[in-house]
N, C-alpha and C positions, 0 to 999 in steps of 0.2 A: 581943774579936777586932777586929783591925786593920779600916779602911773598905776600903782597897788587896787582904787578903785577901779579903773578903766582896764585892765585884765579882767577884774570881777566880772565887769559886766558885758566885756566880749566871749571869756567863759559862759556864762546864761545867754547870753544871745546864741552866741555857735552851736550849743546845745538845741536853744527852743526850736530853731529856724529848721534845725537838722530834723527833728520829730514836727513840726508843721507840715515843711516841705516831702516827707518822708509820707506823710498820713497823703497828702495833696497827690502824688504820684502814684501809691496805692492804689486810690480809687480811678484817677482817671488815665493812669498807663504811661504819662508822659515822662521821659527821663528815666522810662523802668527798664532797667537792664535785663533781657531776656540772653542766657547762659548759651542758650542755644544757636544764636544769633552771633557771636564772636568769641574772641579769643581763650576765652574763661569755660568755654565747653568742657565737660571733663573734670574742672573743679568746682565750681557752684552749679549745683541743679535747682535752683531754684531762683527766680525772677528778684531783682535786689534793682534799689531806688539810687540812682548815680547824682545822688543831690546835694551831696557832701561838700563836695568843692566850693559850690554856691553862697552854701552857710559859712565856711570858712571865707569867702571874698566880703561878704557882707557884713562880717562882725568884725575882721579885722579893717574894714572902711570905717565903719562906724568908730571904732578904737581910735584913730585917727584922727576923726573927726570931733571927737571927744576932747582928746588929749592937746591937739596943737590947733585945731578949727581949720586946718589944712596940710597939707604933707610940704611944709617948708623948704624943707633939705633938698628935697628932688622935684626938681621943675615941676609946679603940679599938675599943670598940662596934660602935657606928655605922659604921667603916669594917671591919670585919670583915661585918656584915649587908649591907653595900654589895657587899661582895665577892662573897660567895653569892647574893646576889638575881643581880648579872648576870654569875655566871656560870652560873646554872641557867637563866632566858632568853634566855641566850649559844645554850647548846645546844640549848637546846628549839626555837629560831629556827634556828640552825644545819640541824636533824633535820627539823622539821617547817614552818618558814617561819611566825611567827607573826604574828597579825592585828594590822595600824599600830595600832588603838587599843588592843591591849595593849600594846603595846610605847613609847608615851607615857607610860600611867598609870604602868609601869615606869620610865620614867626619872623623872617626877615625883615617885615615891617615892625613887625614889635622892637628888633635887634635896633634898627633903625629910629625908632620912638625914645632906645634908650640914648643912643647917643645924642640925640636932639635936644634931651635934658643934659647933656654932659658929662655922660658914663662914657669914658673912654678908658680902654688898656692903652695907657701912654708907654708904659715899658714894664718890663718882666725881669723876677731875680730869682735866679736861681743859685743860693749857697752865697759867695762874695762874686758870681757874676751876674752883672747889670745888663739887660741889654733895650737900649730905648728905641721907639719903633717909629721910623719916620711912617709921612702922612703918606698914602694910604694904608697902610702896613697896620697900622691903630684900629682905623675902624673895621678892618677884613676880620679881626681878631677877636675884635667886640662881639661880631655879627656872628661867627664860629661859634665864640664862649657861650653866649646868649643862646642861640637854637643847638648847640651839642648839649645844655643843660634843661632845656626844655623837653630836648627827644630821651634826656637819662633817666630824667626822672619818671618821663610819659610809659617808659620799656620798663620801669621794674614797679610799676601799678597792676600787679597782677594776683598776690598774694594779701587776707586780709591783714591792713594793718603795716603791710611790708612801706609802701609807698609815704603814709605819714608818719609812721613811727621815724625812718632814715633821715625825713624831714628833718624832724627835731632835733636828732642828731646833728646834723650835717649845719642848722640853723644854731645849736650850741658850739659847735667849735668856729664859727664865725663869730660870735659874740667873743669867746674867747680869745680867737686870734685879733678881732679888734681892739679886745683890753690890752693885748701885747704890746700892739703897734698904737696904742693911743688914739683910735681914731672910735669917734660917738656916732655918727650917721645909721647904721648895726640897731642900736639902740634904741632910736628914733619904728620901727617897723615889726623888726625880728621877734620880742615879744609878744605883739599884737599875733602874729603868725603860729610863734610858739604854743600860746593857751588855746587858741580857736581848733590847733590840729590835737590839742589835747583832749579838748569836748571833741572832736571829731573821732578821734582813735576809744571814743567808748564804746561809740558805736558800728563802728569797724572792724577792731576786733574780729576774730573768729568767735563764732559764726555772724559772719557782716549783716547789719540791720541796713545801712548804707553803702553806696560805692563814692569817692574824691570824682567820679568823671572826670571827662577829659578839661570842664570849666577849672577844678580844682589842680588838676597836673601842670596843666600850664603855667596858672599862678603861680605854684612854689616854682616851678622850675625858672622863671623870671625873675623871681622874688629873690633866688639862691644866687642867681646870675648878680644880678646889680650887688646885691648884699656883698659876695665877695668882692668884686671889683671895688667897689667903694670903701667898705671895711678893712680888705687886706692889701692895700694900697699904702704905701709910705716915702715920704720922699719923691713923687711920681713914679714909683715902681711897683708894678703888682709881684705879693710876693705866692708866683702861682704854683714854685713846689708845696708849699702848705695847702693850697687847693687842693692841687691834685690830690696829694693824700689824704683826705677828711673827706674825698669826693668818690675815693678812690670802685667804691664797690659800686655804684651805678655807670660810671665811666667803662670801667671792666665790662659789662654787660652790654654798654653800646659796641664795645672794640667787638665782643664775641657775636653780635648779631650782623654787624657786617662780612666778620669773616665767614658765619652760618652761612648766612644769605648772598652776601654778595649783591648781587644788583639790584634783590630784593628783598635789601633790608630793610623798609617800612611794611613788608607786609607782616600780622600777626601771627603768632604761633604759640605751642605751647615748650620751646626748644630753650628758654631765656634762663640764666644760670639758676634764681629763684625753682625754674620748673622742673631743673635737673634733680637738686636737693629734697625739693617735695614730692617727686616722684621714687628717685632710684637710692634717697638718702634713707631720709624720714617716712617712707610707707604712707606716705598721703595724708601726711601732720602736718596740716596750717601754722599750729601755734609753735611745733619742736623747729618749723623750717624760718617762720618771719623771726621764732626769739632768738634763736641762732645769728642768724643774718645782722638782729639787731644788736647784736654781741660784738659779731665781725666790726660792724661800724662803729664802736665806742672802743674797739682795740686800736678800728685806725685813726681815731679822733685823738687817743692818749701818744701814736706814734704819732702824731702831728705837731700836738702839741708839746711835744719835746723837741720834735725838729726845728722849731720854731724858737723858742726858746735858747738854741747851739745851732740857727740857722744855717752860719757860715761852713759850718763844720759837719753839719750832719744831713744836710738835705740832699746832697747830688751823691754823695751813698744810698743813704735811703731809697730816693727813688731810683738809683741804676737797679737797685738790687729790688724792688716791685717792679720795676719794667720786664726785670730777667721771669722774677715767678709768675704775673700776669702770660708772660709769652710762655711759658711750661703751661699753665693751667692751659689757656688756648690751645695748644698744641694735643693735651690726653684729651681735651673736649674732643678737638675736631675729629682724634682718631676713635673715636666711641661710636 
């Protein structure tokens, strides 16, 4: 079956399953996001269906399933096991709000699931420095990349549209940076990902018919993990200055909630840079604060993909010099 088909029809699937699943929780309560009940107080007053995610894991399986009759490229195992783990403490979290330190060990296992298939950070390049990372030093790195990109993406799901619109982004300069570096695996998923968060962000949007849940967060955030590791990978070298920067505004937002909070950086709030913008920027605009946002990340998608392109030459500028304005914005945050 054609690629061009099998978008078609994970597009109509992500869509239907979203308005099934959507009417399904409606009536009987389950997976309904009650505003009141967490960290979205204050911005949504009204009860919204977190079934989003769900429909996006299921059409883009199905896509998959279509296209290759199995996920070749990556042990299928292992991402199959990946799958069900989070998306049964997708729900369970979703239903019941599950405790931070399960939900670590969780992603650790997952971290662990990837390398099992053979995702590993063997070495890292920054600019023309190489540097390769003996055994255990590889998988410690994996297992960080893996759950700091689960928790970035999980922290800035708080605005409608914010969480999968960045997706796309962050999923297009991957594809991009893999056509740099010549590598096809990207290619093989990231699509499937791409159209399903697009029927998804219809109805996400302001004002949200659905929420991504935490089923949905999770997936991209593992999804973004592998993808870059494997995608911007050449030579055995991940090339993680171009991560960082196409990654750069959810990353930012985990740096500033540890510095917020400190030992209590998993618990929720409404303090995350997204909250600041929508509250003391934008006067309590959903659409003027996520379209913003979504601007921010297709500037740093264009600065990436330049850096990338004059790698040797312009990346450890680049980033000294977002290291420095990251640590200023932290800095007028913290004193506010």
């Amino acid at each position: 079956m054609s690629s061009s088909l099998v978008w078609g029809i994970v597009f109509v699937l992500s869509a239907g399953l979203i308005l099934l699943l959507r009417k399904i929780s409606l009536s009987t309560g389950f997976l309904l996001d009650n505003p009141h009940n967490n960290s979205k107080a204050g911005i949504h007053t009204y009860p919204v269906p977190s079934v989003g995610g769900i429909a996006v894991v299921i059409a883009v399986m199905v896509g998959i399933w279509l296209r290759y009759g199995r996920f070749e490229a990556w042990n299928h195992i292992p991402f199959y096991l990946t799958v069900l783990i989070l998306v049964a403490v997708g729900i369970i979290d979703d239903t019941f709000i599950v405790n931070h330190r399960v939900k670590l060990v969780t992603q650790a296992a997952i971290a662990m699931l990837t390398i099992g298939s053979g995702i590993v950070i063997q070495g890292v390049k920054f600019g023309s420095l190489q540097i390769a990372l003996a055994h255990p030093f590889d998988y410690f790195l994996t297992v960080f990349y893996v759950m700091g990109m689960i928790n970035a993406i999980n922290m800035i799901d708080g605005l409608d549209g914010l969480a999968g619109g960045t997706g796309v982004i962050i999923l297009t300069g991957v594809l991009i940076g893999s056509y740099l570096l010549q590598n096809t695996f990207p290619y093989m998923l990231a699509p499937f990902i791409i159209v399903a968060l697009v029927a998804f962000l219809m109805f996400n949007f302001h004002p949200a018919k659905v929420f991504l849940g935490e089923v949905g967060s999770m997936f991209l955030g593992v999804t973004l993990a592998v993808l870059q590791i494997r995608g911007l990978t050449s030579g055995g070298y991940f090339y993680l200055g171009y991560a960082i920067i196409i990654t750069a505004f959810p990353i930012t937002d985990v740096l500033w909630s540890i510095v917020r909070r400190r030992k209590h950086y998993h618990k929720r709030d409404l303090g995350h840079l997204h909250h600041r913008l929508y509250f003391n920027v934008f006067n309590k605009s959903q659409p003027k604060t996520v379209l913003t946002l979504w601007g921010i990340n297709l500037l740093l998608l264009g600065i990436g993909v330049l850096t990338l392109l004059y790698y040797e030459t312009l990346c450890i500028p680049i980033l000294l010099t977002g290291i420095v304005g990251v640590a200023i914005i932290l800095y007028l945050l913290k004193r506010r």
